[in-house]
N, C-alpha and C positions, 0 to 999 in steps of 0.2 A: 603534286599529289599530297592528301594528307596523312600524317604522319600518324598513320593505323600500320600494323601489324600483318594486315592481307598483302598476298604475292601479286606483284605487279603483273597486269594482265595486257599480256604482250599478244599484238596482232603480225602475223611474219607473213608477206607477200611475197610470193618470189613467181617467177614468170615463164618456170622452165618447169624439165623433170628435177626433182628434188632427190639428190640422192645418185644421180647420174655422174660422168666425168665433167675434170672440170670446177667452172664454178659451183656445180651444181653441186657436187661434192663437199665443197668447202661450204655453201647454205646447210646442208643435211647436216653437217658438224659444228654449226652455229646453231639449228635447233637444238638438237641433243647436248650442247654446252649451255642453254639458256634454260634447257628441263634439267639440268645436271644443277644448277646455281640456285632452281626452285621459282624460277617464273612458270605464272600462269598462261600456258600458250594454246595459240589459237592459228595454225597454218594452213593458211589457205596457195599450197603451191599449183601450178599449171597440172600436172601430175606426180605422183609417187613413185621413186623408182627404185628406194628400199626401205624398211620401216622403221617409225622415230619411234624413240620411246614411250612407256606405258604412260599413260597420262597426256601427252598432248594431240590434242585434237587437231584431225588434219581433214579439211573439206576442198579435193581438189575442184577448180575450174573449168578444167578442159577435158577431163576423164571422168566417167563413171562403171567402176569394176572392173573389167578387164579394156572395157572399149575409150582410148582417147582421141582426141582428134588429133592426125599429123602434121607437123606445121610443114609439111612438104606440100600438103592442101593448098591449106591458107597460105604461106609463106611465113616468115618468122616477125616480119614487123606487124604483120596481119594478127596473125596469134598474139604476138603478148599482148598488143594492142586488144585482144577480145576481153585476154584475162585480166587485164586493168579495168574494164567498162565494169565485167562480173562483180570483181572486187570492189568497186568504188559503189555499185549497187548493195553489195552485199553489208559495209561499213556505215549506209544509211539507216537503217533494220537494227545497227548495233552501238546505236549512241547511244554513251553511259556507262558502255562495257567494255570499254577498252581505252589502256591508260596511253600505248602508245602505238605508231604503225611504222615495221621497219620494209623498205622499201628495195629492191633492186632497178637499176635502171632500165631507158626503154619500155617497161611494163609497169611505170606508176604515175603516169600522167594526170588521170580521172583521179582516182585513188588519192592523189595529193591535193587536188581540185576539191575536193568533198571531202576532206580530212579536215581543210583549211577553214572551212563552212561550216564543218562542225566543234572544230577549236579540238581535236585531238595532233597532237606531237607527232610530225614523223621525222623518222631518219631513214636518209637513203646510203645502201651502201656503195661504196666507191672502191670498186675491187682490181681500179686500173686508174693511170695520170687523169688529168683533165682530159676528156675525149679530141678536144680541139691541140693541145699539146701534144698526145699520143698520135693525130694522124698527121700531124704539119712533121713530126719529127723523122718519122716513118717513112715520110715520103721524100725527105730530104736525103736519109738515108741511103734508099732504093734507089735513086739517083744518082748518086755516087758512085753507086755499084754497077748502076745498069744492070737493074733487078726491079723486074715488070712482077707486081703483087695482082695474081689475080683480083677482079672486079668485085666480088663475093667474100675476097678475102676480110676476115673482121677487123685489119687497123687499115685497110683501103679506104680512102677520102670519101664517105658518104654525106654526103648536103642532108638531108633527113633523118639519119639517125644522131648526127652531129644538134641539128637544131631541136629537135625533140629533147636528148639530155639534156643541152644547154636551158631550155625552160624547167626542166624535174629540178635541175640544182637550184635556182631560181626559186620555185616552188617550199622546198623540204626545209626545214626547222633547223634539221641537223645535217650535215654529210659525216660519215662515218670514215674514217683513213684510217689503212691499214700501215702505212708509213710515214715518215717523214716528209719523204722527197712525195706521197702523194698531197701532205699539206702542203708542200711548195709548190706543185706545179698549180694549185687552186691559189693562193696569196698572190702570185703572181700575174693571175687574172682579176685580181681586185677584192677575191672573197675576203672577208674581215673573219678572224682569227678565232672569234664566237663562233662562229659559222662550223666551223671544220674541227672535230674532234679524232682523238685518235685512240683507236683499238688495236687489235691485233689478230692472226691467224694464229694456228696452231698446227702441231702433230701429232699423230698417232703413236704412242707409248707402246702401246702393243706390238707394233710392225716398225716402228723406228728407235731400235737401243741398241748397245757395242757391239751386244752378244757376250756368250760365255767363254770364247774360246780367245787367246791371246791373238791381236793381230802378225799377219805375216813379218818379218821381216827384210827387206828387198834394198839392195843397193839403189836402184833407183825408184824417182818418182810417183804417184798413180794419181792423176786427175782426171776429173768424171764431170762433164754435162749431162745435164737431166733435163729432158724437156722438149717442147715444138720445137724444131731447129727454124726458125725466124730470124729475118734479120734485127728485129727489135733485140732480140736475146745477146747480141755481138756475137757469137760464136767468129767470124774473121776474125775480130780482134782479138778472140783468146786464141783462137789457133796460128797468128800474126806473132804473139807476146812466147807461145809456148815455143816456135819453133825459131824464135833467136834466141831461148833461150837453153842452157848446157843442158838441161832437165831432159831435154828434147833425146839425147844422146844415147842416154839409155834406160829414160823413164817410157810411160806410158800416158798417151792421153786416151780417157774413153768417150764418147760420144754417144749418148741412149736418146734416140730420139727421132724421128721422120722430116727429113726435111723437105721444102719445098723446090719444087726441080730446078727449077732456074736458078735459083739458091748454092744449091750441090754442084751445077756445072761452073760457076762463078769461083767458088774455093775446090775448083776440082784440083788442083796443083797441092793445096797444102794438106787435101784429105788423104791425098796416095802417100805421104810421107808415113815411111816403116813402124813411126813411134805413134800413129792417129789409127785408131781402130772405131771405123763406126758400126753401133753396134744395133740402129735401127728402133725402133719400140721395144720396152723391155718389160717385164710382169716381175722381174726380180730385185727391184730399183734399189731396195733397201738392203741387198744382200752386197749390191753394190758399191753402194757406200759403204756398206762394214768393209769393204776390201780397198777401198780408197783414200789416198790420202789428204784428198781436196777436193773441196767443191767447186767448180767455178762456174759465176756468172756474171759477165762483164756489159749486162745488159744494157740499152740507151731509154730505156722507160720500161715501167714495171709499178705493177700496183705492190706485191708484197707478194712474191713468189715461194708455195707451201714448202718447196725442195728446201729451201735454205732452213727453215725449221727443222724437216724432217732430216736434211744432213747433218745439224748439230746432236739430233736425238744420237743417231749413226756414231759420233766421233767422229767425223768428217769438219775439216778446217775448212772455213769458207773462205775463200778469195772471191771479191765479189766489187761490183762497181759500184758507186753514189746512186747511181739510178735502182739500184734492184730492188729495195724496199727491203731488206733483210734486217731484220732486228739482230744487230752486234756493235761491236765497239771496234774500231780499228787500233792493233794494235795490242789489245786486253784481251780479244777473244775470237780475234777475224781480222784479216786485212784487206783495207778498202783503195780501191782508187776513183780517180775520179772516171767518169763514163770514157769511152774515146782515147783514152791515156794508156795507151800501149806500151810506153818507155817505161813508166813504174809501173806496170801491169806485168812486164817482161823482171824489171826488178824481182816483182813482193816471188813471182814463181824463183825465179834464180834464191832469193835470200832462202825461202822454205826447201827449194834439193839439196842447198850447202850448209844449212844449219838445221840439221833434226833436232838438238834441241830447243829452236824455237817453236821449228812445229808441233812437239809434246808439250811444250808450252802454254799453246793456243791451244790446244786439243783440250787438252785438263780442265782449261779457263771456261770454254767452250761447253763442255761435257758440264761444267760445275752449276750452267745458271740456264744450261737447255731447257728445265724443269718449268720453268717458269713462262716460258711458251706452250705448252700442252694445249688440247682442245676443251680441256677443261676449265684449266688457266682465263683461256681466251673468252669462255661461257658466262665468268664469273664478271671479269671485265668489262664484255659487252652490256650487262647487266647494271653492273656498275655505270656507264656511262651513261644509259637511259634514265636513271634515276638522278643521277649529276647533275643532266640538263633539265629537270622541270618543275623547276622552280615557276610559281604564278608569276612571278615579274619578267623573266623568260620569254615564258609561254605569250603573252599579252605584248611582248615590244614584239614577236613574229608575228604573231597572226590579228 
């Protein structure tokens, strides 16, 4: 782009409700971070399912006013697949008006096909591993356990939605990573280094801070899962690490989250223990975290999981695996282990019930640089990264 003074005119495709749980959630807070930062946008989502700021233009696909088509109709690969054709029709109509096109996967096939045709930039984003990494892992996993993942479930081995991403990444200009561990699981598969840039998520300032009131004080422990209980998530192996370890005794572990039945009957044994309370879907997550003293997530793949933000906003110490994608530092502001690593997983809990001063520590560290994750943060970033990459010599060795 040349180096004039006008707001980058950003095209945002996304394939879903906008504004929904979920990803959908996390796109809605990428628009309103990109009209916060002063991009000029242009969102064309599947539907609308709460309102983006003044100023950006939103033309859904698959809805007009109150009436949308359900993807229970079509089906969900049927649907994004409609609103990708939409989009890629629509982007033909808008050459010259748009500097770049940020993509979600699944629903940007066409759309990268005729981007590519017309020489505008896209980036896809990557809100999860490599899909091929994500389900080989998964299913490796489930194995193990003798844990059957319904057919429908979404890290379930699909042939078709596996090769369909596999060509959008192929396709797109940019991949967008929200973590670390998700540029490695792409290096890994060959992508070159150019390829894969990295952003970030954010949270909510408003619904995630200490609060006013001093925290409790309690002789023992308080750690909190938040989230799908999934075997991707490890919850065994946190509940494995927590209950060898002394925390167990007369701390608490909490559990917010619905799990999948075969799931629950598999750790039936370490959920009954006196110190595991599950506590099911919660609406109060953040209240939660003000009351807890760790977060844990000792996930086996993970694109960059919002809790781990929004428990630092909290004052919530993250104990957290290699895999979870969580922006910290082990050690300075969070402690990490490796995925799978139950033995130091049982440690980092043991070291935090027997040294509270390390976990005010971490807390402090923690609380001091959460700032810089925010969803505005993140708006600013994204922003930034679009502009990063498009440089004419760039843009000409892609397309």
């Amino acid at each position: 782009m040349s180096q004039t003074n006008r707001r980058l005119r950003v095209l945002y495709s996304f394939p879903l409700r906008l504004g929904a749980d979920r990803i959908c959630y996390t796109a809605w807070r990428q628009v309103s971070g990109l009209s916060a930062a002063n991009a000029d946008l242009l969102v064309f989502p599947a539907s609308l399912g709460r309102p983006v700021p003044s100023g950006v233009r939103v033309s859904p696909t698959l809805a007009r006013g109150r009436f949308r088509i359900p993807y229970r109709v079509l089906g969900t690969m049927r649907s994004v697949a409609l609103h990708d054709w939409i989009v890629a029709r629509r982007i033909e109509r808008l050459a010259g008006q748009i500097d770049v096109i940020h993509t979600w996967p699944l629903g940007a096939l066409e759309t990268l096909k005729t981007a590519a045709k017309l020489g505008i930039p896209t980036f896809m984003e990557r809100p999860n591993a490599h899909t091929r990494f994500a389900m080989d892992v998964v299913k490796q996993e489930c194995d193990r356990l003798g844990v059957a993942l319904p057919p429908d479930h979404e890290h379930a081995y699909n042939s078709e939605k596996l090769r369909k991403e596999e060509e959008e990444y192929e396709l797109a200009f940019r991949l967008l990573c929200p973590s670390d561990f998700v540029v490695k699981t792409f290096l890994d598969r060959g992508f070159s280094k150019e390829k894969l840039v990295r952003h970030f998520y954010g949270f909510d300032t408003e619904k995630y801070h200490p609060g006013s009131t001093p925290r409790d004080v309690r002789p023992g422990l308080t750690m909190l899962f938040v989230g799908v209980c999934a075997v991707r998530k490890g919850i065994h192996y946190a509940l494995e690490a927590w209950l060898r370890s002394p925390a167990s005794q007369n701390g608490e572990f909490l559990i917010a989250g619905e799990f999948l039945k075969a799931y629950a009957e598999k750790l039936a044994p370490m959920l009954a223990h006196p110190s595991v309370r599950v506590l099911g879907h919660r609406n109060d997550v953040a209240e939660l975290m003000r009351k807890s003293d760790i977060l844990i997530l000792p996930s086996i793949e993970e694109g960059s999981a919002l809790v781990t933000a929004e428990a630092r906003g909290c004052g919530c110490v993250l104990l957290v695996s290699d895999a979870s994608g969580a922006n910290c530092r082990h050690g300075e502001n969070a402690l990490v282990h490796r995925a799978r690593d139950v033995e130091t997983l049982t440690q980092h809990i043991t070291s935090l019930h027997q040294d509270r001063r390390l976990l005010e520590s971490l807390r402090a560290a923690s609380l001091n640089t959460a700032g810089d994750f925010t969803w505005e943060a993140a708006g600013h970033r994204l922003l930034q990264v679009y502009t990063e990459n498009l440089s004419a010599s760039q843009v000409t060795s892609e397309f």
